[in-house]
TORKOL-4160 file (C-alpha; in steps of 0.2 Angstrom, whole numbers, padded with zeros to 4 digits, m for minus):
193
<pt num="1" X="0069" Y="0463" Z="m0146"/>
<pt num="2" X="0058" Y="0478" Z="m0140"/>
<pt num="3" X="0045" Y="0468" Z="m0129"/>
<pt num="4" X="0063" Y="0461" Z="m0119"/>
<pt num="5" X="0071" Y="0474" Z="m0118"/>
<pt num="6" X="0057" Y="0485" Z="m0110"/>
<pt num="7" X="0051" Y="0470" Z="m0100"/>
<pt num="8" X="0070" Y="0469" Z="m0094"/>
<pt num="9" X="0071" Y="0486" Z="m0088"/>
<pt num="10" X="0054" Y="0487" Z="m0080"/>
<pt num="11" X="0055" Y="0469" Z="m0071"/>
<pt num="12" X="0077" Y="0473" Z="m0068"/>
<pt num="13" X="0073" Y="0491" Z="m0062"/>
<pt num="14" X="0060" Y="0486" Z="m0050"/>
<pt num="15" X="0072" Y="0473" Z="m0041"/>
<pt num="16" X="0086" Y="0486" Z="m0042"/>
<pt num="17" X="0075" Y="0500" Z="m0031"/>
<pt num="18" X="0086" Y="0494" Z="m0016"/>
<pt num="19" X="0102" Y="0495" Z="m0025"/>
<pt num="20" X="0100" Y="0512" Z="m0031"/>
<pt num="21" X="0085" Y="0521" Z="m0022"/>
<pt num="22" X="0083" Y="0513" Z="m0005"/>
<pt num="23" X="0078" Y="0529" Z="0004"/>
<pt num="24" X="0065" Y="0534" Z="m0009"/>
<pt num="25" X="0059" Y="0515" Z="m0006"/>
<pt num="26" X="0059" Y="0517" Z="0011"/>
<pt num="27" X="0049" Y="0533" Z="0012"/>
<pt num="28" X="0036" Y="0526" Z="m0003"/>
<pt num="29" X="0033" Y="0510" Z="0012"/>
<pt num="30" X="0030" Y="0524" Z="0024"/>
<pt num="31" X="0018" Y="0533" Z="0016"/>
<pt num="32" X="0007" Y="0520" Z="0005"/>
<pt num="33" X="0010" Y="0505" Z="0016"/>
<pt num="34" X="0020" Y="0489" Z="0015"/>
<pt num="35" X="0001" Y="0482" Z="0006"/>
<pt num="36" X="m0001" Y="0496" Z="m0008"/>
<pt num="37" X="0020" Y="0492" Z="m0011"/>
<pt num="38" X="0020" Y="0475" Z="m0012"/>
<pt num="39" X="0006" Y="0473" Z="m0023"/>
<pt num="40" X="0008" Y="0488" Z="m0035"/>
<pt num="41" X="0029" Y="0481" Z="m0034"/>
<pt num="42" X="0022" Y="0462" Z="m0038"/>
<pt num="43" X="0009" Y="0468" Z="m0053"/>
<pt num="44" X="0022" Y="0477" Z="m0063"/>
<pt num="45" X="0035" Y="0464" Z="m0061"/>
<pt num="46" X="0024" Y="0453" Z="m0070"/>
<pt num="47" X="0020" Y="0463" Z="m0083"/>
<pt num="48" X="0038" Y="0464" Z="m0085"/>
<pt num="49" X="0041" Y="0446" Z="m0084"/>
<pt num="50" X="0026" Y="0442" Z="m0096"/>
<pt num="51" X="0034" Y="0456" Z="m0106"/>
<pt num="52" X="0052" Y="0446" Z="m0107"/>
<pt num="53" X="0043" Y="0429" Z="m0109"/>
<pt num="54" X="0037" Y="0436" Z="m0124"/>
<pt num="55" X="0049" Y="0448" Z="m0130"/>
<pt num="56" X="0061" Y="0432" Z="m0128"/>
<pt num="57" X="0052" Y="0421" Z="m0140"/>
<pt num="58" X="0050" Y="0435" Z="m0153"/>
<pt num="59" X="0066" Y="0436" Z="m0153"/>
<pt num="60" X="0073" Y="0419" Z="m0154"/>
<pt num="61" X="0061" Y="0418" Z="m0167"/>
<pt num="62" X="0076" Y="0427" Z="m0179"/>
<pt num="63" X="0092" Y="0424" Z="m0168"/>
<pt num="64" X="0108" Y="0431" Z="m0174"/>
<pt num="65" X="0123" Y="0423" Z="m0169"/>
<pt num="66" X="0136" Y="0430" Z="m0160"/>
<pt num="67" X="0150" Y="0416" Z="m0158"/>
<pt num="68" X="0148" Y="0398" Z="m0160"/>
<pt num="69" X="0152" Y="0391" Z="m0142"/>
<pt num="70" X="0163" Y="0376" Z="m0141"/>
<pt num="71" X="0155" Y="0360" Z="m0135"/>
<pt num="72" X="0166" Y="0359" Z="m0120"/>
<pt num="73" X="0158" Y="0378" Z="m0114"/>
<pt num="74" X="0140" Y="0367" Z="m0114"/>
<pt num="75" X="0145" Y="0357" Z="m0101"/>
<pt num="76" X="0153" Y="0369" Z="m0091"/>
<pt num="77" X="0138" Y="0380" Z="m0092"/>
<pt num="78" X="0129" Y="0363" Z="m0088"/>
<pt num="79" X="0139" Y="0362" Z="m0070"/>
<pt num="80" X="0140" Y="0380" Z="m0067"/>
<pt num="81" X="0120" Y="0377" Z="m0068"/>
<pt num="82" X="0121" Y="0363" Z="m0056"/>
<pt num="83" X="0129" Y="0376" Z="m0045"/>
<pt num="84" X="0115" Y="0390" Z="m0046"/>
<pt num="85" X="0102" Y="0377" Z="m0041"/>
<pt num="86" X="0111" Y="0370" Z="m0025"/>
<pt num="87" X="0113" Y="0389" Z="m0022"/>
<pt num="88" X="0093" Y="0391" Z="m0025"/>
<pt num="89" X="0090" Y="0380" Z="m0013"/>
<pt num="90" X="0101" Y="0385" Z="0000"/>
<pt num="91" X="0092" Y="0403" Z="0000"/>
<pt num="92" X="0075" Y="0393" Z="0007"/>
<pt num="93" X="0086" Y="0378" Z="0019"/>
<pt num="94" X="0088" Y="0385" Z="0037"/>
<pt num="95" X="0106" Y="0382" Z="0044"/>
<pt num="96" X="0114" Y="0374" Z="0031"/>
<pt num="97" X="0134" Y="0379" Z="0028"/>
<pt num="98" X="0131" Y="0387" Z="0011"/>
<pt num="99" X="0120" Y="0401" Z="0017"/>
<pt num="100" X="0130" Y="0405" Z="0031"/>
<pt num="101" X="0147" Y="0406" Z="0020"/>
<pt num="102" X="0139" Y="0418" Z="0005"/>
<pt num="103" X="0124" Y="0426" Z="0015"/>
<pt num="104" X="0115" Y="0429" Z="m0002"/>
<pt num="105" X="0113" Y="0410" Z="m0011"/>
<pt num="106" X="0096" Y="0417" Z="m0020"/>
<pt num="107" X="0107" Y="0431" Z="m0031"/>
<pt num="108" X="0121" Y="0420" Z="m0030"/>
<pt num="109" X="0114" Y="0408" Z="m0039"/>
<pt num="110" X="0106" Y="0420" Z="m0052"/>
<pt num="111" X="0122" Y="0425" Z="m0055"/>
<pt num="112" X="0128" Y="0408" Z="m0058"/>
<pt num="113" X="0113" Y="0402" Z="m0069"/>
<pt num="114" X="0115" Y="0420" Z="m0079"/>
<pt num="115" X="0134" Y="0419" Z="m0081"/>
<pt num="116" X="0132" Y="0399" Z="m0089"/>
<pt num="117" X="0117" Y="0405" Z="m0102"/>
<pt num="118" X="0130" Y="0419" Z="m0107"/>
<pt num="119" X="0144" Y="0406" Z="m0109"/>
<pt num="120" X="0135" Y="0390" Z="m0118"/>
<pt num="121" X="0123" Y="0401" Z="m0129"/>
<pt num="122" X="0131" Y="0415" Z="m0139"/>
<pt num="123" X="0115" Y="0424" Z="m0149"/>
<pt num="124" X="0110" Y="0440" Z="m0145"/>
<pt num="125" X="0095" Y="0439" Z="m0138"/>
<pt num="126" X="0103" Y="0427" Z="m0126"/>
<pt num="127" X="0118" Y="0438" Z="m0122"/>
<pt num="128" X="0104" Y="0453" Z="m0118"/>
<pt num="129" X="0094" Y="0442" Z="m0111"/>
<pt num="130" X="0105" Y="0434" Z="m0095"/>
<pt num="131" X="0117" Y="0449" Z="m0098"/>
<pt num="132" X="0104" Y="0459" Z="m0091"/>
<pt num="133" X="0102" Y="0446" Z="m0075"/>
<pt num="134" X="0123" Y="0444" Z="m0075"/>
<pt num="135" X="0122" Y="0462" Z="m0072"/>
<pt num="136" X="0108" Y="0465" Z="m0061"/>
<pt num="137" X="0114" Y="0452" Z="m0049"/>
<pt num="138" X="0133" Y="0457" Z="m0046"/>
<pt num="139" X="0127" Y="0475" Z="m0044"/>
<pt num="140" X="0113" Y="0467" Z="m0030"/>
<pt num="141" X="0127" Y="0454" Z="m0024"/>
<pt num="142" X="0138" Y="0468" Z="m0021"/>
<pt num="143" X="0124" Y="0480" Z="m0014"/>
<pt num="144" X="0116" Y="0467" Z="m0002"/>
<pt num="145" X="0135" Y="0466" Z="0003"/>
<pt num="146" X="0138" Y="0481" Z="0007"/>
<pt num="147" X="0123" Y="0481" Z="0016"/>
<pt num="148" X="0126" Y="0469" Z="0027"/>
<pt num="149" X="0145" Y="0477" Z="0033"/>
<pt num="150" X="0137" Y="0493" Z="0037"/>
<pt num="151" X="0123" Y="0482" Z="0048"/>
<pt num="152" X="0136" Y="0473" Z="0056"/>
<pt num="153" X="0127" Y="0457" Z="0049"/>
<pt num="154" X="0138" Y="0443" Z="0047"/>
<pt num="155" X="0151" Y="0445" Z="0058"/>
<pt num="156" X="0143" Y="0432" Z="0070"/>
<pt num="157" X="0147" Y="0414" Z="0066"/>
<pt num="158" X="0128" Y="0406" Z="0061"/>
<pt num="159" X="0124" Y="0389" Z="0068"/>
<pt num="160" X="0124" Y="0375" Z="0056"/>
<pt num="161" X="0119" Y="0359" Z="0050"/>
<pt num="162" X="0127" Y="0345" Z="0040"/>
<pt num="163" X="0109" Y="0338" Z="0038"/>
<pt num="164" X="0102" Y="0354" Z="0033"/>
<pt num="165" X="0118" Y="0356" Z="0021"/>
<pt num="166" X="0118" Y="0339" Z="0014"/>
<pt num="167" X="0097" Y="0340" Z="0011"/>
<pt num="168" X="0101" Y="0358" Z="0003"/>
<pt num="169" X="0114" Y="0349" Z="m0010"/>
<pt num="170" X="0103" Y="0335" Z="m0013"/>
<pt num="171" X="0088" Y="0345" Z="m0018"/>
<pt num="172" X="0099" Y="0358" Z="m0028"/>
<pt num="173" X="0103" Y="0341" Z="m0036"/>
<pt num="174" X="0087" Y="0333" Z="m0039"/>
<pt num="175" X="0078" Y="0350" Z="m0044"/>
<pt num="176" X="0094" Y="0352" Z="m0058"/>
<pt num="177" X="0092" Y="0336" Z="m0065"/>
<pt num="178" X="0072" Y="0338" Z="m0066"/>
<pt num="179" X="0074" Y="0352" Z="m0076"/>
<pt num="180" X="0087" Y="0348" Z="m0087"/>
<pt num="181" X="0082" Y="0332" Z="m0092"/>
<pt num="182" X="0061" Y="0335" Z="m0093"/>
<pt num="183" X="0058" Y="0352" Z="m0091"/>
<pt num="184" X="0068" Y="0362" Z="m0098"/>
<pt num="185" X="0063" Y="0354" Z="m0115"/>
<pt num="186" X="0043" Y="0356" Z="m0110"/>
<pt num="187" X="0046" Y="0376" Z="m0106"/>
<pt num="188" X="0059" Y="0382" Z="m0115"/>
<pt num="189" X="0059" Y="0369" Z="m0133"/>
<pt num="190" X="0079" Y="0365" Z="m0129"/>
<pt num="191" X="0085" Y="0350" Z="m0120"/>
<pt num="192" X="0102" Y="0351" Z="m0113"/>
<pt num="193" X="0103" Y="0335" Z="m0112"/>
């Protein structure tokens, strides 16, 4: 449980510099350069990545139990799932309808995805594990948020597409069942379905 918990908190604290130190962030950029950021920023989050990958499988190697999930929380984790992949993909479609109603479908669908795992699993390693992204991502969610008001972003109304909308949903869809059904099995040994 060591190797995830440090990974968590080094690859979690790194994408939480804006949350809680922005200015620090802001001055690092200014003196090293956007370069020397980014690539000392993408280096250590995967070791801390690499270190969760690992730390992860240690640790369901011995899982302890927490509660025994009802059959019924599985498939609602399963939609709620659904949900953080359509949301996924909204962060990369431009002008679809989702985007322009949450702003931030990338963390939103983190959230999602986290929330479900801590619903359908309940082991410890798994409730540290998406805990720890449940966590992060409402404290970004609310931080990118709060953000944005003091911006004036999103008080325009963004132009939008029922093309762009309807190709984001039927990606999130085809990506979910991709996973679910074959890949989820290859990388992580559990098929949901």
């Amino acid at each position: 449980m060591t190797y995830l918990v440090v990974g968590l908190v080094l690859f979690l604290g790194l994408h939480s510099v804006r949350i809680f130190a922005d200015g620090w962030r802001s001055r690092v950029l200014q003196a090293r350069g956007e370069g020397m950021y980014k690539g000392a920023y993408s280096l250590l989050s995967l070791l801390g990545l690499g270190l969760i990958i690992y730390g992860f499988g240690v640790a369901r190697e011995t899982p302890v139990l927490l509660w025994s999930p009802p059959v019924a929380m599985r498939h609602g984790g399963s939609l709620l799932v659904l949900f953080s992949f359509i949301f996924l993909v909204a962060a990369y479609v431009p002008r679809n309808a989702i985007k322009a109603r949450v702003h931030h479908p990338m963390v939103l669908g983190v959230k999602t995805w986290a929330l479900a795992h801590v619903l359908m699993t309940g082991r410890v390693e798994t409730a540290v594990l998406f805990g720890a992204f449940l966590l992060w991502a409402v404290l970004d969610f609310v931080s990118l948020r709060k953000r944005d008001r003091a911006q004036g972003a999103g008080s325009g109304t963004p132009e939008v597409s029922m093309a762009a909308t309807v190709l984001t949903v039927a990606v999130g869809v085809g990506a979910y069942a991709l996973f679910a059904v074959v890949l989820h099995g290859m990388l992580i040994g559990i098929r949901p379905f």
